[in-house]
N, C-alpha and C positions, 0 to 999 in steps of 0.2 A: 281931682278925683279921689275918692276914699279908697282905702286899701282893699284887696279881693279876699273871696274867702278864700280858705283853702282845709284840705281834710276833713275839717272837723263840719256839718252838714249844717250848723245853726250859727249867727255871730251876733253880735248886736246889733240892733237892725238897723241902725242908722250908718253904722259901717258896709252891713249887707248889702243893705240901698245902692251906697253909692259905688259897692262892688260890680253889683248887676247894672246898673243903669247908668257910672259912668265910666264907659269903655273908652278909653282909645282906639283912633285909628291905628290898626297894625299895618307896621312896615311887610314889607313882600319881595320875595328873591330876588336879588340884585338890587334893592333901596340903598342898601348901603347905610352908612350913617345918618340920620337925623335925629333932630332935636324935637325935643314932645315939650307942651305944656299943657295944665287944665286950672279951671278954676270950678270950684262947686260949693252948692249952699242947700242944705236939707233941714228939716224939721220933725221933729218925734213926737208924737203925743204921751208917750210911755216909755222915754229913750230908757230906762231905767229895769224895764218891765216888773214894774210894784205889781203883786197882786191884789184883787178886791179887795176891800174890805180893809187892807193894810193900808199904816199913815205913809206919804210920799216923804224921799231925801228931804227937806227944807219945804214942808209944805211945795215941791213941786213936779209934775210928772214931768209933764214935757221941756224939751231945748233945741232949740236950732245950733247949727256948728255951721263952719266955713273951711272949705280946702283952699290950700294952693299946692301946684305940684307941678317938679318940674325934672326932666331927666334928659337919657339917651336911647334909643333904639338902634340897630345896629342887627342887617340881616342881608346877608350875600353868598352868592353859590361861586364855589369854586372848586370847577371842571364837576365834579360826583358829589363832592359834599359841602352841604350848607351848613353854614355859621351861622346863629341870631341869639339873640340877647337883649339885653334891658338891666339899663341903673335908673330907677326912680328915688328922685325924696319929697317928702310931701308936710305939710304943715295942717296937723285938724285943729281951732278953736271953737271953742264952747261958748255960745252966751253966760247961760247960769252956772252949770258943772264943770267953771275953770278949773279946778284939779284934775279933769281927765284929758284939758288941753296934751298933746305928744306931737311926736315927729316920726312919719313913718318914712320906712325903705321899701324898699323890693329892688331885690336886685336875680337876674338868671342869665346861666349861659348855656346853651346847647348845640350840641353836636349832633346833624342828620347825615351821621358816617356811611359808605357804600364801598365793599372791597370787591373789584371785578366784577359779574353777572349774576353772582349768588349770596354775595355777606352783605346783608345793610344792619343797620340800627342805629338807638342813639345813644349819647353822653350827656352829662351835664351833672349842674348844681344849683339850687337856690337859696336865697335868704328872703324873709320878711318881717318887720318889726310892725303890728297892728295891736289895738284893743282889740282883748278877750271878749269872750260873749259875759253878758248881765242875765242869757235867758235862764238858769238853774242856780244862783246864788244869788244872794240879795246885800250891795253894797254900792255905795258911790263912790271910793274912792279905784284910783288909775290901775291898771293892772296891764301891762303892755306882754304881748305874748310873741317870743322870738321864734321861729319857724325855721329850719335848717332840711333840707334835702341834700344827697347827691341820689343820682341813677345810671342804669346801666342797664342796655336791653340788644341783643342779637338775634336775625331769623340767618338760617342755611337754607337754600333753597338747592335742596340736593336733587331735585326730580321735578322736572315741571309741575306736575301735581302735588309735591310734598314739601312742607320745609319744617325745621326745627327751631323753638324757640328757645330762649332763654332771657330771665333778665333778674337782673339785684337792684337794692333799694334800701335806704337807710335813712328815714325821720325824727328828727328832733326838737322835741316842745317844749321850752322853759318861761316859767310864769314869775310877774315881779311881784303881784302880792303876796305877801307870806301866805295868808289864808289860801291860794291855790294852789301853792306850791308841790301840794302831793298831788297833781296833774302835770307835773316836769316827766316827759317821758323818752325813752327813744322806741324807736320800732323801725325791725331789720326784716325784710321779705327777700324771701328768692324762689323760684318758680322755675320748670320745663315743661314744656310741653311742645306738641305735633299736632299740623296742621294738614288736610286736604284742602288742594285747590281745587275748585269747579273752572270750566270754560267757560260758565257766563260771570264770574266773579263773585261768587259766594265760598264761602268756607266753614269749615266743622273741622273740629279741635277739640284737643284735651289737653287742661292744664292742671299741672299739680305745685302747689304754690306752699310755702311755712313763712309762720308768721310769726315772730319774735316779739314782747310787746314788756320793755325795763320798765321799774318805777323806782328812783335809788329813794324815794321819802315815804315812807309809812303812814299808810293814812287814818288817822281815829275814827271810827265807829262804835260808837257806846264809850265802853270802859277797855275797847281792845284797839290795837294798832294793827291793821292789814295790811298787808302785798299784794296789793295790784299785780305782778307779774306775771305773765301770760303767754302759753303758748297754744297758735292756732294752723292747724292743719287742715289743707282744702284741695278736696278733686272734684275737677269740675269742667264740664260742658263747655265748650265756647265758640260760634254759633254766628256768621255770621251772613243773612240770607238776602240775597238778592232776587226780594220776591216778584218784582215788576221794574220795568223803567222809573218808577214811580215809589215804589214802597220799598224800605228796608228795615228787617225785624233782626234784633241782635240778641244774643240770648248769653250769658257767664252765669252757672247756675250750677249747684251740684252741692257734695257733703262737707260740713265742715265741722271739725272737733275744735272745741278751745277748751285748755285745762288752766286753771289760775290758782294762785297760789293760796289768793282770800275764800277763797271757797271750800277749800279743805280737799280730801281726797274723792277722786270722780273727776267726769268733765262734762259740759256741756257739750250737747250737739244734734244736729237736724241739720234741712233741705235748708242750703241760703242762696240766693242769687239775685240777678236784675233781668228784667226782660223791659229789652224797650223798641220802638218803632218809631219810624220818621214817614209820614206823607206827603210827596211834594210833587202835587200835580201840575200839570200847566195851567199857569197863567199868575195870580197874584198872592193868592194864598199855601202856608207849608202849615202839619200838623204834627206833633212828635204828644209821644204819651208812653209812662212806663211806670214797672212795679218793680217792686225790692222787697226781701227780707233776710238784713243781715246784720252785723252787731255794729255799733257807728262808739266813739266815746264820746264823751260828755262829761266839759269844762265844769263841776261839782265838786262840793266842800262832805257829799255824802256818799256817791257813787262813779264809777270809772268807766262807765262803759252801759248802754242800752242793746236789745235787740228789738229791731225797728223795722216793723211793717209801711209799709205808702205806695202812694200810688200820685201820678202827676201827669197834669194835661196841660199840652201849650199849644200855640199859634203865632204865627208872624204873618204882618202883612206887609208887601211891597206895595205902600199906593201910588206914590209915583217913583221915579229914578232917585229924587232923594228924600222922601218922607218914608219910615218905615212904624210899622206899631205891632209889639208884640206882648203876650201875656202868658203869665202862667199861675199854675194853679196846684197844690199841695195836701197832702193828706199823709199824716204820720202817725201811729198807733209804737210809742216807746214804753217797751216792757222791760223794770228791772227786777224782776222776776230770777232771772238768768245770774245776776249777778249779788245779790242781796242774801246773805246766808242768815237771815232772821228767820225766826218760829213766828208767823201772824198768818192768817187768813184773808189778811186784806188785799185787794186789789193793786197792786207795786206796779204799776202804770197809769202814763196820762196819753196824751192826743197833743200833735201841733195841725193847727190849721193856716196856713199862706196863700196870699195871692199875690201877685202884681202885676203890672201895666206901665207901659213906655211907650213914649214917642221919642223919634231919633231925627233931626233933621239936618242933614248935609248940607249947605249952600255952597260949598264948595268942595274938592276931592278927599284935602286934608282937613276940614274942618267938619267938625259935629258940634251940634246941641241937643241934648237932652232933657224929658221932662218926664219923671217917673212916680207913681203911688205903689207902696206896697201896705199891705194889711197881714198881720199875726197874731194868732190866738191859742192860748195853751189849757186845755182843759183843769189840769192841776192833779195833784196827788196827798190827799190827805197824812197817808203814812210816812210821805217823802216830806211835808212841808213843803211841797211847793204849789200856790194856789194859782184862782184860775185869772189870764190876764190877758187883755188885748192891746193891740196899737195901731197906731194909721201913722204913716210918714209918707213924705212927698220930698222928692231932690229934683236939684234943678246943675245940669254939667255943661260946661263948653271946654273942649280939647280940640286941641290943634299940634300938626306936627309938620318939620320943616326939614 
């Protein structure tokens, strides 16, 4: 299996692929220790994503690569709280772009702590060592992008109807090309907020969250060196509705200021949020679909950061007890606007377009095979330099765990 995404919304798509489409079976309370393996074999028509018009790395767009991976899962309740985790290491090569041949980890532990009838929350930490994205720079050589979390989140359930949250967080991103290195970041979040409970199981809340966002490398623009450093304050809505046996609408939404440092004095800010919804009626078919507009970063040798409209429809279907097929579907409107302190009139936005589709097939409890297409397409930005470009990839995963 290829390494998963994480934070950042876009990755190379042949790492994406095998993000989304080769899952492991997860271990479940009381598993206990087991040993996981997978194997996987993808192909990119544009692992690179050259744009039109532009010549390919070595006269060539596309590459297949090969995983092996192999680790430990590890998840058990004892008495109130659960322990689980995961050490993976994995092996990706390349047919043609042997230099981006690497060796990925992932590694996480968590804590789902419960004190007495009213304190739960959790703990933990993670690592991952994966290829950066190629979709906003254009380069063939390796760039392995290290990934660092811990977290920290408590509810008090002081009133049958009421509890209090809290939680901390601290991310850290470090890139090995030099060319990216002014995207080595950390970002520190901590948040409170109060919850109402309903008696049918819905909630409404308010959360007021800061958001801390380092860059220790200065990054060239023109003839000048900027600081990305940023800070983002957000109150906001949070929403969770239990519309029917069937339907559930979630809503985190509300005002957020971000002030940065490359921008000079002022701050940006408006409405940001997510609204999404899941329908899972009886019988074989579930539906989930949602929208967003919020600031995401972006892995760039020109810009740190987007504000990103979209919207996204999926489906899964259970056809039998072990065949399952699911798809999704993508719409992204990235505006650097927000973040580009240049004098032009042009238009400082592009468009991503994604889909994908999988089959998953069980033949046994611990075993999967998987068979996945995804498609991406990026309008392009002329002021930005980055033009317009599409790809088709196809992965093929089997994992098993013991």
């Amino acid at each position: 299996m290829l390494p998963p995404l994480r934070h950042s919304r876009v990755s190379t798509l042949a790492l994406l692929i095998g993000a989304l489409f080769g899952l492991p079976v997860q271990a479940g309370p009381n598993d206990g220790l087991q040993v996981y393996g997978a194997l996987g074999y993808g192909h990119d028509d544009n692992l690179l994503r050259v744009p039109e018009g532009q010549p390919a790395f070595d006269n060539t767009l596309g590459d297949s690569w090969h995983t092996t991976e192999g680790g430990l899962l590890f998840d058990h309740m004892y008495s109130r709280q659960r322990i689980n985790g995961y050490a993976k290491l994995s092996k990706v090569t390349f047919d043609h772009f042997t230099q981006l041949d690497y060796d990925g980890k992932d590694l996480l532990a968590n804590w789902n702590w419960q004190l007495g009838n009213h304190l739960e929350g959790t703990a933990g930490a993670s690592y991952a060592q994966v290829l950066a994205p190629y979709t906003d720079f254009a380069s063939n050589q390796r760039n392995l992008r290290q990934e660092r979390r811990q977290w920290f989140d408590g509810a008090w359930r002081f009133h049958p109807s009421w509890q209090l949250r809290t939680a901390a967080s601290s991310d850290k991103f470090t890139y090995e090309l030099l060319s990216q290195q002014y995207n080595n970041r950390t970002e520190d979040a901590a948040e409170v907020g109060v919850d109402y409970l309903a008696a049918s199981g819905s909630t409404v809340g308010l959360v007021a969250r800061k958001l801390k966002g380092k860059y220790p490398n200065r990054r060239p623009v023109g003839q000048f060196l900027v600081d990305d450093t940023y800070d983002q304050d957000e109150l906001k809505a949070k929403v969770n509705w239990m519309a029917s046996g069937s339907t559930n609408i979630q809503l985190l939404g509300g005002w957020v200021r971000r002030s940065q440092l490359s921008l000079g004095e002022g701050s940006t800010s408006g409405v940001n949020g997510r609204l999404s919804a899941t329908y899972t009626p009886r019988g074989k078919m579930s539906y989930n679909a949602a929208l967003y507009r919020d600031f995401a970063p972006l892995e760039s040798t020109i810009v740190s950061y987007t504000l990103n409209k979209g919207a996204s429809v999926g489906a899964v279907y259970d056809a039998t007890a072990k065949i399952q097929v699911d798809g999704t579907a993508v719409y992204e409107k990235r505006n650097y606007n927000a973040r580009l302190a240049l004098s032009t009139p042009a238009d400082l936005s592009d468009a991503i377009r994604s889909a994908t589709l999988r089959a998953t097939y069980a033949p046994l409890r611990n075993v999967k095979l998987s068979l996945a297409y995804a498609y991406q397409a990026r309008s392009g930005s002329i002021v930005l330099g980055t033009g317009r470009f599409k790809s088709n990839s196809i992965v093929f995963n089997a994992s098993a765990q013991f």
